[in-house]
Structure formats: structure tokens, C-alpha cells
N, C-alpha and C positions, 0 to 999 in steps of 0.2 A: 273583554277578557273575563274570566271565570274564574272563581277557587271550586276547585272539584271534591278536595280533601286537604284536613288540616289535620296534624297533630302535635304532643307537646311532650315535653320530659322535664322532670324535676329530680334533682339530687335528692338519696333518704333525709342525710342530716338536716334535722330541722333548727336553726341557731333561734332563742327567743329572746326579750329583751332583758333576760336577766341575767343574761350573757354581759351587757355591756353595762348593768348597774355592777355588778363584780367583777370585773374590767377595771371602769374607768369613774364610775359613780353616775353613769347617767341610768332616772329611773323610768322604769315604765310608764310612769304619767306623763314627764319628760318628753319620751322620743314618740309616744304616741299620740301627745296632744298638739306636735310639732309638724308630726311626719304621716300618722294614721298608720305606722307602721306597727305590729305585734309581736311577729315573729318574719323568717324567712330564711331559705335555702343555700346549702353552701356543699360546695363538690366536695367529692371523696380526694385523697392523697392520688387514687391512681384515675381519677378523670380530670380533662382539660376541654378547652371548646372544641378540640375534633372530635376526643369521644362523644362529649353529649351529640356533638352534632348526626353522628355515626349513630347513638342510640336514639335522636328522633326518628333520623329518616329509616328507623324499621320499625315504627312504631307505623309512620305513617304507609308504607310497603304493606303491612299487616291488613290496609284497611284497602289499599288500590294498587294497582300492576305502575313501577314504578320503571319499566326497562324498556320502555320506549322513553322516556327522557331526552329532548334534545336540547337542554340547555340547564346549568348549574349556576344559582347566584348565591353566595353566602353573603354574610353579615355578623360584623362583629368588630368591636373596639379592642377586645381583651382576648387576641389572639395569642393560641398556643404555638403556633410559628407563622412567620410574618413570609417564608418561604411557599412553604407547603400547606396552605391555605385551608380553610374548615372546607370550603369549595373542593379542591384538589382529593381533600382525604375522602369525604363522600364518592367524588367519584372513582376513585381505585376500589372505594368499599361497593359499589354499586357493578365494578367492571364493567361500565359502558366506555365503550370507545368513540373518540374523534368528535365529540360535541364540545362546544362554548364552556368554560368553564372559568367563573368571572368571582372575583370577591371584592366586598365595596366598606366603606367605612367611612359615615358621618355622623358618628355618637350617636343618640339613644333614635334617631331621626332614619338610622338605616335600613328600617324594614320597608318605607315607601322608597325608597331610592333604588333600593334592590327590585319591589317590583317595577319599576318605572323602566329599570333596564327589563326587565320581561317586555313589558309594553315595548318598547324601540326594536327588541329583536323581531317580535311579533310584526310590528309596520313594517320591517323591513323583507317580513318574509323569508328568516334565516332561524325558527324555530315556532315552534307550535304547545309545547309541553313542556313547562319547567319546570324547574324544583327548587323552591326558595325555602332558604334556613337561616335563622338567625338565632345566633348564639352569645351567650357573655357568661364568662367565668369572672363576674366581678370579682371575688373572694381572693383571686389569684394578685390582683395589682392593689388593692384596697389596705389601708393601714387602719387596723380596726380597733387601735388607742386613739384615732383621731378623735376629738370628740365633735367634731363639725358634722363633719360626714362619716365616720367609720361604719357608724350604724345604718346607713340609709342598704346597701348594697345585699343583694342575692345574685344565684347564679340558676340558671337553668336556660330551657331551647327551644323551637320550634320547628315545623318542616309545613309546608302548605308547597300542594300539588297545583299551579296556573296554566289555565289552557286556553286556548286560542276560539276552540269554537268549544259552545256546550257538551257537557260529557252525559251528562243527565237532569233528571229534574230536580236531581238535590243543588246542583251546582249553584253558586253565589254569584251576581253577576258582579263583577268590578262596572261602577258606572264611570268615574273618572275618578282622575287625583295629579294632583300639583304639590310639587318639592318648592323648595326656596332657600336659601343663606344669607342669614341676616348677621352678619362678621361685621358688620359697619354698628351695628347697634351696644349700645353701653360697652359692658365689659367684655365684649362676646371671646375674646382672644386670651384670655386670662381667667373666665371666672371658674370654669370646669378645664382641669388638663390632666394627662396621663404622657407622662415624656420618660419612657420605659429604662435612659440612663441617666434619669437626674433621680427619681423617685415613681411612687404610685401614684392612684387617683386621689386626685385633691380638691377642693373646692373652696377655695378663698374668698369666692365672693357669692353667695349661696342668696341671698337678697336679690344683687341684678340677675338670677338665673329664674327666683320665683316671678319677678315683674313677668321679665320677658316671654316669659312662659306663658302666662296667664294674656300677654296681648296675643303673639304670634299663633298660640295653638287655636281657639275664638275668632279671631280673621282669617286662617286659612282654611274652615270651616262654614265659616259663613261665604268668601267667595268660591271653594266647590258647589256649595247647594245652588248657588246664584248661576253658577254655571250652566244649574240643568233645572233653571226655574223652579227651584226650592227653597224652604224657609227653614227656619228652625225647627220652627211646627212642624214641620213635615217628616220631622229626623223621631226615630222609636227609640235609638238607642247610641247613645258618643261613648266611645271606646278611646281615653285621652293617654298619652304615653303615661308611665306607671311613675313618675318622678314623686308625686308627693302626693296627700290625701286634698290637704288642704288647695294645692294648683286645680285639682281636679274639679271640685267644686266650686272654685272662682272661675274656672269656665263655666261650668253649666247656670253660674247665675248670670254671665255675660250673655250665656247664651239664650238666658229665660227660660229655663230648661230645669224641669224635679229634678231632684237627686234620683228617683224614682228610674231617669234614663240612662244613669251611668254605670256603667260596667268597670269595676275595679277589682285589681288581687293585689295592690300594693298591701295590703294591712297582713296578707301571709305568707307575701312574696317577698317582698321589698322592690325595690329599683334592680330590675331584670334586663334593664338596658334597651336596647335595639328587639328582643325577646319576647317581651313584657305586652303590647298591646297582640302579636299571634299568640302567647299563650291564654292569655283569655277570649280570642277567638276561638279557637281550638274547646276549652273551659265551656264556654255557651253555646258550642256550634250545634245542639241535640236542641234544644231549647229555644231556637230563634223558629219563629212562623212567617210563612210565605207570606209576599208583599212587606216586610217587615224594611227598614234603612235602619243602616249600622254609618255613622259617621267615625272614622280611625283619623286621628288627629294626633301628630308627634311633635316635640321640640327637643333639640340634642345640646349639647356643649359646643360652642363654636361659630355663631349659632345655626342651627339648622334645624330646617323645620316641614312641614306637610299635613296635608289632608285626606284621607277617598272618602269617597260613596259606596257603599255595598250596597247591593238591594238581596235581599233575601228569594 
């Protein structure tokens, strides 16, 4: 598989942390020596994850012919209708007819699962060209007097065009990648949840979310590479889901790996959700050099978790 083209969207409003010291008292040394978080993004009254979702995928249309598309996977936890799917609205906004149109949700973990379904259409030979977006309007479920988590959360999107056989020589190659659900571990079934008629996103146990984090994301990285007789050493850059400053870094010391290789936008994003490691793909994609590996490494609520390999 191949990424041909990636893009991304971010809401104007920029929330910063002195939003939640005049809030709730927490200060910017606080949630940034906690979290490496600074500031981050929060949708407007009249956008939801269809729109953003709608305003990546012409973002990315802008940059490549988008209407042969045979296949739509969204992604997203903090759906604007559980009906009419960020998947579904893209495709009416797209008006392509009578293709696959699929939406998936495993917290912050479902940008690999979404491609993974690409990968099975593709084995299967019932599509060639997809269009993966993943979206989170966290601001929409988030109670942002919590002082646990209220601050951790932003909102914004992405759109990455996946193709079957090479488009050209910018394309990205996918070398592999492995999902997993690790729901038997700790608190996995309670520590992150969003149960849409009890309350919002909550995190009561925000400790077992960091452990878990910090094993799963590190082992499912180190067995992709092993898959294709690679080391750590051999990875340029880990791209680790946006959850925390500090998780990110206790992988890359897992992994014996500079800080020097980590790609993050947590500190002006926040927690973009499912979102968050394509928009800083999208963010770097001008800047990476041939021959270059990109390891993308996520872990969700619930728990779930994955790895790829990019080869530039």
C-alpha cells in the first residue's frame, strides 16, 4: 500500500492555557509540566466532525483527483451523528456513487484500524483507492471544568489518499502494521470512556492509561520492525499517538531512541484523538527525505493499540 497524499485541518480558535487557569485555577506550569501541552484547538459553534471532515477532504482534493475513489473509511469517537457517519457525509459531498463506505471506532488507536480496513479491501481485491479521514471534535463531549482531563483535549482532522499500487515517486510506501486490543489489561474498560447518555469524556484513571501506554505503544513498534528485520536503529522518525508529552518520551527512551526522532504537535494541539498522529504526518510530509522510516505508533481507551512502518 501507499499514501499518495495527506492533508489536514485545524479550527481558527486557538484555546491556551490561560483559559483553564481562569477556569478552574489550573496554571500553565501545571498542565504543561504534566501534559507538554500549551495551547490547542477548538471548533467553531457551526462546525462538527462532518464538517471538518468535509473541510479536510478538499483540502486534500486540492492537492490530487479524488473521484475515482473506491472506497471511504472514517474515523472517529466524537461523532456528529452515529447515523450519518463522517464516512457517509464525505461521500454525498464527494458524489461518488455505489463504493464501500465504512466508519470505524477504537479511540485514539483508529487511524491504523481504518487503514487496516484499506489493507483487507485491497487483499480482497474489492477496491484499489481510498480515502481515509479521521476526525474528533473532542471540545463537543469534553467538560472543560474537569480538572483531570478537561484541559488535555483539541479538535481538528485529517484526509490521507491510500493506494493499491504506486501513484508516483512521492508516494509513501505502507511497509506493514499490526492492530491489537488489550481490554484484559488493568483498567482498560473504565480508565477512558465517553458514554454519550450518562456524561462526556472522562478519565478516572489517567495513571493506568499512562503505564499502558508507555508498554503497548514501545512493543508494538518494536514487533512491526522485527517483522521486516528492523531495529530501532533503523527507525528516522516515531510519530507516537498525541496523548501526552511525557508518554511520548518514555517511549522513545524505551525505545533508545533521541528525542531528536519524535514528531509531536501535542504542545499546540493537544489530544486530537484518532486525528493527531495523520495531522502531523500531513505537518512533516514536505520535509521527510527518501529512504527516510516513519514508525506511527497509537494507543486508545479501551485499550487499543498499533503500529506501521512508512518508508519514505
Amino acid at each position: 500500500m501507499f499514501i499518495h497524499a495527506v492533508s489536514h485541518y485545524l479550527p481558527e480558535q486557538i484555546v491556551g492555557n490561560d483559559h483553564f487557569t481562569q477556569l478552574n485555577g489550573l496554571s500553565d506550569e501545571w498542565i504543561t509540566t504534566r501534559t507538554g501541552i500549551s495551547e490547542r484547538r477548538k471548533a467553531s459553534p457551526d462546525e462538527n466532525t462532518n464538517t471538518m471532515s468535509i473541510d479536510v477532504v478538499d483540502r486534500l482534493q486540492a492537492k490530487t483527483d479524488l473521484s475515482t475513489v473506491d472506497l471511504i473509511v472514517g474515523a472517529t469517537y466524537t461523532p456528529h451523528d452515529t447515523i450519518v457517519t463522517l464516512a457517509h457525509a464525505i461521500q454525498h459531498h464527494l458524489n461518488i456513487a455505489d463504493i464501500p463506505t465504512v466508519s470505524v471506532s477504537s479511540a485514539c488507536s483508529s487511524l491504523l484500524n481504518a487503514i487496516e480496513i484499506v489493507e483487507g479491501y485491497f487483499a480482497l481485491n474489492k477496491a484499489s483507492r481510498a480515502l481515509v479521514v479521521v476526525t474528533e471534535h473532542n471540545t463537543a463531549y469534553y467538560n472543560e471544568e474537569d480538572t483531570v482531563s478537561g484541559h488535555l483535549w483539541g479538535d481538528g482532522a485529517a484526509a490521507l489518499l491510500i493506494t493499491k499500487e504506486r501513484q508516483s515517486d512521492g508516494d509513501f510506501t505502507i511497509k506493514g502494521l499490526l492492530t491489537g486490543g488489550a481490554a484484559h489489561a488493568g483498567k482498560a474498560v473504565e480508565a477512558v470512556v465517553l458514554q454519550p447518555l450518562v456524561k462526556g469524556v472522562i478519565m478516572p484513571y489517567g495513571r493506568d492509561v499512562f503505564q499502558n501506554a508507555c508498554i503497548y505503544m514501545p512493543k508494538a513498534s518494536l514487533q512491526i520492525l522485527a517483522r521486516h528485520d528492523l531495529t530501532a536503529a533503523d527507525v528516522d522518525y516515531v510519530l507516537p499517538h498525541q496523548a501526552n508529552l511525557r508518554i511520548s518520551r518514555n517511549v522513545m527512551q524505551t525505545l533508545g531512541l533521541p528525542e531528536e526522532k519524535l514528531l509531536s504537535n501535542i504542545q499546540y494541539l493537544g489530544n486530537t484523538g484518532c486525528a493527531g498522529c495523520a495531522i502531523a504526518l500531513s505537518e512533516h510530509w514536505n520535509s521527510f527525505k527518501k529512504g527516510e522510516r516513519i514508525v506511527v505508533t497509537v494507543f486508545g481507551g479501551g485499550y487499543s493499540y498499533g503500529a506501521m512502518l512508512i518508508e519514505v
